[in-house]
LONU-241081 format. One line per 3 residues: number of its first residue (from 1); for each residue y negated, x negated, z negated of N, C-alpha, C. Coordinates in nm, 4 decimals. Last residue first. Example, Ala and Ser with C-alpha at 12.3 -4.5 7.8 and 13.67 -1.06 7.14 Angstrom:
! LONU-241081
2	0.2250:-1.2850:-0.7080:0.1060:-1.3670:-0.7140:-0.0030:-1.2900:-0.7870 ~ 0.5690:-1.3190:-0.7800:0.4500:-1.2300:-0.7800:0.3300:-1.3200:-0.7800
END
This chain:
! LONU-241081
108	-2.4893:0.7509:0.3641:-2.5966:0.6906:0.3174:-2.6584:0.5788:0.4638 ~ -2.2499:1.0063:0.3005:-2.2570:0.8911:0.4020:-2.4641:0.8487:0.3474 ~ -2.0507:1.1570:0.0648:-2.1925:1.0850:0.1153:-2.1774:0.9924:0.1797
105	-1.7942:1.2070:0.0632:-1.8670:1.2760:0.1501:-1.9782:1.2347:0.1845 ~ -1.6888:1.1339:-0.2181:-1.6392:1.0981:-0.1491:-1.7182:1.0952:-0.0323 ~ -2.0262:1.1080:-0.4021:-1.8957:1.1450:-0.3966:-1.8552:1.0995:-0.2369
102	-2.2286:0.8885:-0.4316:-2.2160:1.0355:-0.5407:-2.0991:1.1002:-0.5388 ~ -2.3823:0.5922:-0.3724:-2.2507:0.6735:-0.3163:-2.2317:0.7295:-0.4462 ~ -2.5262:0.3635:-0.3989:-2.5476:0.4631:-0.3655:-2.5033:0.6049:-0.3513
99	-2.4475:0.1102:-0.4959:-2.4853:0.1132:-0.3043:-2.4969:0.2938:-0.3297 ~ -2.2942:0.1699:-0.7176:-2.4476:0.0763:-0.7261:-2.5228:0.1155:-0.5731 ~ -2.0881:0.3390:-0.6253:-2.2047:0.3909:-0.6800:-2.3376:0.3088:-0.7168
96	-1.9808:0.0865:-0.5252:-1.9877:0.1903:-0.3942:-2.1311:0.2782:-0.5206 ~ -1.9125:-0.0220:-0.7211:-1.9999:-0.1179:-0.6405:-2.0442:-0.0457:-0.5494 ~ -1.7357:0.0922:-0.8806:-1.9000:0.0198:-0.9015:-1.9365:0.0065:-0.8147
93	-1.5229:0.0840:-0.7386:-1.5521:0.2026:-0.7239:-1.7335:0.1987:-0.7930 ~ -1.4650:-0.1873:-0.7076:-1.4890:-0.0900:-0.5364:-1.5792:0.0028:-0.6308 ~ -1.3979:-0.2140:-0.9875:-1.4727:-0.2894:-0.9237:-1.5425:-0.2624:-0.7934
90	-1.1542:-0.0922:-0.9736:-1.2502:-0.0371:-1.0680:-1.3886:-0.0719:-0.9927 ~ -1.0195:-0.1141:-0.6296:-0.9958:-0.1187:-0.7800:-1.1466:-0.0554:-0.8404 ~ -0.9313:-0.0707:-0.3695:-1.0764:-0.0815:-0.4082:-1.0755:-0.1013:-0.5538
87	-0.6224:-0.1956:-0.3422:-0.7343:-0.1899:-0.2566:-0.8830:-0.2156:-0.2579 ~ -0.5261:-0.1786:-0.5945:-0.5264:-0.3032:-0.5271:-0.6370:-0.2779:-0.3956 ~ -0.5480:0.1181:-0.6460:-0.6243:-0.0104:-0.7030:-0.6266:-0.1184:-0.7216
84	-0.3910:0.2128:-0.4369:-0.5634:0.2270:-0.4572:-0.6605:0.1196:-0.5472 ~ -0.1134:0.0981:-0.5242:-0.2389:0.0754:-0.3734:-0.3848:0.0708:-0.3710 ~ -0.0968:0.2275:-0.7573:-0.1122:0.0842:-0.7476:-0.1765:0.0815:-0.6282
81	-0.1118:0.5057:-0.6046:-0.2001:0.4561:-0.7036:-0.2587:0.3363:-0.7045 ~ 0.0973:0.4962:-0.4700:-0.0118:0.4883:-0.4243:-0.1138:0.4635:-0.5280 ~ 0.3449:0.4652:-0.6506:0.3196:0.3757:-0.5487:0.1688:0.3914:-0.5406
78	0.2634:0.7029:-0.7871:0.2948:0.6050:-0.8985:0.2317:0.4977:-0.8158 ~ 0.3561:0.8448:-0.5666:0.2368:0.8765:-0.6210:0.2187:0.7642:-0.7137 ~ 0.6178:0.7928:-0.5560:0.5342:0.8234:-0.4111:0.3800:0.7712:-0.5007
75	0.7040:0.8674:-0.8243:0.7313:0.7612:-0.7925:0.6393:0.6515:-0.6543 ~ 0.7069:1.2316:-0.7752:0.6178:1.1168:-0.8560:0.5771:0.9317:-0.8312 ~ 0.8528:1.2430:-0.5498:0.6900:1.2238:-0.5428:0.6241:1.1545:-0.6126
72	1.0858:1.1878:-0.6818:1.0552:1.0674:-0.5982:0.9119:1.1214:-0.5295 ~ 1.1038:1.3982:-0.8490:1.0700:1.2905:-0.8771:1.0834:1.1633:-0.7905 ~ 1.1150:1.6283:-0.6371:0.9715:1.6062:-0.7575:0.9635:1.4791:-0.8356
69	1.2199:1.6339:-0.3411:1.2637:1.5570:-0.4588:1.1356:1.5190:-0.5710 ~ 1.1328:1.5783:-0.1098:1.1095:1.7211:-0.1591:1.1622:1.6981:-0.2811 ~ 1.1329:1.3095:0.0160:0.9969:1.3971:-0.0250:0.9922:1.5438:-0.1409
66	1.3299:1.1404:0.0175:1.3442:1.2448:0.0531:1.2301:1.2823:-0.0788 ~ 1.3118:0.8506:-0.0498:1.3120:0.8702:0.1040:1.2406:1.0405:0.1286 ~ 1.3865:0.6533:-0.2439:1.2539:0.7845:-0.2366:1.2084:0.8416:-0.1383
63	1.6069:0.4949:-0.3981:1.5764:0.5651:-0.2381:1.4351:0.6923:-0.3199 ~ 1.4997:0.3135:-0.6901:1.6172:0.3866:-0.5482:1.5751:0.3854:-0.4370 ~ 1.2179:0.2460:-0.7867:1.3692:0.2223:-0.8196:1.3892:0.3372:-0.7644
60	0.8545:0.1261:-0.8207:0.9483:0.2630:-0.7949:1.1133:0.1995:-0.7894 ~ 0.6580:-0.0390:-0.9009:0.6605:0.1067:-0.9681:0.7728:0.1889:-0.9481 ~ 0.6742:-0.2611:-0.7332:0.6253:-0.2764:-0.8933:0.6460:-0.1219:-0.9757
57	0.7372:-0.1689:-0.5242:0.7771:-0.2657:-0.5391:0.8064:-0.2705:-0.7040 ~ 0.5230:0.0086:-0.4490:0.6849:0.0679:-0.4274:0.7552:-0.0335:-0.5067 ~ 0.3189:-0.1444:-0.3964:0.3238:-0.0319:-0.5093:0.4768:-0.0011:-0.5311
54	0.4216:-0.2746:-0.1673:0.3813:-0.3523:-0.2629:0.3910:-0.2779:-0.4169 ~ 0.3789:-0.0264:-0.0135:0.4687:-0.1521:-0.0058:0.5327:-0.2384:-0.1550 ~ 0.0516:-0.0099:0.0053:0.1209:0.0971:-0.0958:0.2583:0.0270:-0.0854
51	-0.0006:-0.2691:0.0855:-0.0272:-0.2895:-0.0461:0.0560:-0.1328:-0.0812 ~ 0.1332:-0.2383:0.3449:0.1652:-0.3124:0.2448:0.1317:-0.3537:0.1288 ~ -0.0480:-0.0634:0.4473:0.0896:0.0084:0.4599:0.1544:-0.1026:0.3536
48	-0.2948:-0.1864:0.4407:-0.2701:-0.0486:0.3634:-0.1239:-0.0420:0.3505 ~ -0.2777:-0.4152:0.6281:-0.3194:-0.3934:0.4673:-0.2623:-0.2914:0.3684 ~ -0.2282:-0.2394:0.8776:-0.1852:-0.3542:0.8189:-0.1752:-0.3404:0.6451
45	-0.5366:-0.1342:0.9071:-0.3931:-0.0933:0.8570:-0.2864:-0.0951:0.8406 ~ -0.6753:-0.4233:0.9021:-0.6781:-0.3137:0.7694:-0.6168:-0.2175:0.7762 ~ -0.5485:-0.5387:1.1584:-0.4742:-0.5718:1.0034:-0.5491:-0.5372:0.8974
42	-0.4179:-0.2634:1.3745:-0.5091:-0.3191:1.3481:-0.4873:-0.4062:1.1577 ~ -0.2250:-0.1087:1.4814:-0.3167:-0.1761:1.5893:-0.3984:-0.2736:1.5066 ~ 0.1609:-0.1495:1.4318:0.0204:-0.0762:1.4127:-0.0691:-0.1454:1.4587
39	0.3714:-0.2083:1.5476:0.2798:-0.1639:1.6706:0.1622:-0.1631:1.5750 ~ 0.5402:-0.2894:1.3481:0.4726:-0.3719:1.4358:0.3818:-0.3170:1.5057 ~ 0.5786:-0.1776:1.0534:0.5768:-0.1085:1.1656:0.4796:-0.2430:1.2628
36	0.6480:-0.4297:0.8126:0.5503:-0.3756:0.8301:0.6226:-0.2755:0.9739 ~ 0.9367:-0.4311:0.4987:0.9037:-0.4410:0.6730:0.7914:-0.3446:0.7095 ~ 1.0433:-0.6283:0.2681:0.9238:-0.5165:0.3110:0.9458:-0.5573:0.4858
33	1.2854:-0.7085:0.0425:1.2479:-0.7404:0.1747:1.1773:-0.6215:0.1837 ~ 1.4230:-0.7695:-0.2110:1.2898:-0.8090:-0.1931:1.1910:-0.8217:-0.0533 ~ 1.4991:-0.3720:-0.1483:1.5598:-0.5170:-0.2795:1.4189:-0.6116:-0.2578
30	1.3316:-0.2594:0.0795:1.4829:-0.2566:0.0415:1.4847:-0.3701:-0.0224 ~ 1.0537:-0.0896:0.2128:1.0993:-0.1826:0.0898:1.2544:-0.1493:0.0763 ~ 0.8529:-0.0018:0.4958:0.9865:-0.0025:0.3929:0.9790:-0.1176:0.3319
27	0.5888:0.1436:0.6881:0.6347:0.0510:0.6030:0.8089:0.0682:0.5155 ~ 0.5991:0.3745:0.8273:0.5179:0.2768:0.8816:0.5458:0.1211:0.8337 ~ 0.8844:0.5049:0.9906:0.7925:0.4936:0.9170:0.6791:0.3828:0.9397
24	1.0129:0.5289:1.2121:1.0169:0.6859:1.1131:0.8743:0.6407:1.0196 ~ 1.0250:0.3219:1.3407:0.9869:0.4271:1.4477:0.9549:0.5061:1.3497 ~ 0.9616:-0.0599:1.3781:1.0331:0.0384:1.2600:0.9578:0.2310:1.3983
21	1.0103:-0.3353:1.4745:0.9805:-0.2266:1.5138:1.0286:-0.0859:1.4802 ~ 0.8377:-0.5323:1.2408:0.9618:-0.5010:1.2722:0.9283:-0.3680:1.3361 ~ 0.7400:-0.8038:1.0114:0.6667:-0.7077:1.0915:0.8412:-0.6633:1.2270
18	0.8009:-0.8749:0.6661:0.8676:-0.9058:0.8203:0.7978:-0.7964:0.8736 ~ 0.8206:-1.0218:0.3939:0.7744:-0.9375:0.4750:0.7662:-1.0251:0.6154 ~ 0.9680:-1.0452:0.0916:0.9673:-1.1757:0.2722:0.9107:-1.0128:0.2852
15	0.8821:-1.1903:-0.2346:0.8842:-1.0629:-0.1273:0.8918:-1.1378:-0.0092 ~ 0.8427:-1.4044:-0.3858:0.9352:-1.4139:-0.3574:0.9941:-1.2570:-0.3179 ~ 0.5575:-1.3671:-0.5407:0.6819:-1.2930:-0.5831:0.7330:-1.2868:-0.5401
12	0.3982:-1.4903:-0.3435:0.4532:-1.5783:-0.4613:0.5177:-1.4522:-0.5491 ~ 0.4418:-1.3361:-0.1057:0.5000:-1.4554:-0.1011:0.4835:-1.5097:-0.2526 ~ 0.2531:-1.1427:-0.1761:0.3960:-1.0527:-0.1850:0.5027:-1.2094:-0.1486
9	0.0536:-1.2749:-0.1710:0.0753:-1.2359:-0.3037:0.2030:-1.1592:-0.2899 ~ 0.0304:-1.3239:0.0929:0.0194:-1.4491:-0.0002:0.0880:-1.3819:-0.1580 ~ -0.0107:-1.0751:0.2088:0.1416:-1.1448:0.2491:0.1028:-1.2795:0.1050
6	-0.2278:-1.0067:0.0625:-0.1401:-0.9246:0.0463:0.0016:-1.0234:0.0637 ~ -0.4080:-1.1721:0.2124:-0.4061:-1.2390:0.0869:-0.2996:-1.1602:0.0135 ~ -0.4085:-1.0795:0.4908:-0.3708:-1.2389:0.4847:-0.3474:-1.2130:0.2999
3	-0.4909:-0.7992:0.4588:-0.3864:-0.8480:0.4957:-0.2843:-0.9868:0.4880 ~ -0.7191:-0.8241:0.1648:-0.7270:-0.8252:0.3170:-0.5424:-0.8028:0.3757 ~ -0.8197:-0.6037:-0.0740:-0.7518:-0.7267:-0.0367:-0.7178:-0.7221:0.1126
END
């Protein structure tokens, strides 16, 4: 999903995303507000930081700030998931082995 169709779908679940000059991270979620890192350079990484955003949204409850905490990895991980398969879903992952592709590493 592109950047444009992410903000569309984090707008009809009444998510505000705001681009903000954040320094620690790239992205945050607090209640229904997401804030992108403004500097990033480009809107497929853009994309990324708000679809895992987005994961946080649908999968995770509290602060998951602090990493070393086994269950706010999980939660980390829960997030990215959803990401991955908002990103390339089932459908990416056909379509990359129809085009050719055996594992991560093959370039074609």
């Amino acid at each position: 999903m592109t950047y444009e169709a992410l903000l569309n779908e984090a707008d009809s679940h009444q998510l505000t995303v705001k681009e903000k000059p954040l320094k620690q991270h790239d992205g945050l979620i607090i209640g229904n507000k997401i804030a992108i890192r403004k500097s990033i350079g480009t809107a497929i990484e853009k994309s990324c930081v708000l679809a895992e955003e987005l994961g946080h949204h649908y999968t995770s409850s509290g602060n998951i700030l602090d990493q070393s905490d086994t269950m706010n990895l999980n939660q980390e991980y829960r997030a990215r998931l959803y990401c991955y398969n908002l990103k390339v879903g089932l459908m990416g992952i056909v379509q990359t082995y129809e085009h050719g592709c055996r594992n991560r590493c093959q370039n074609r």
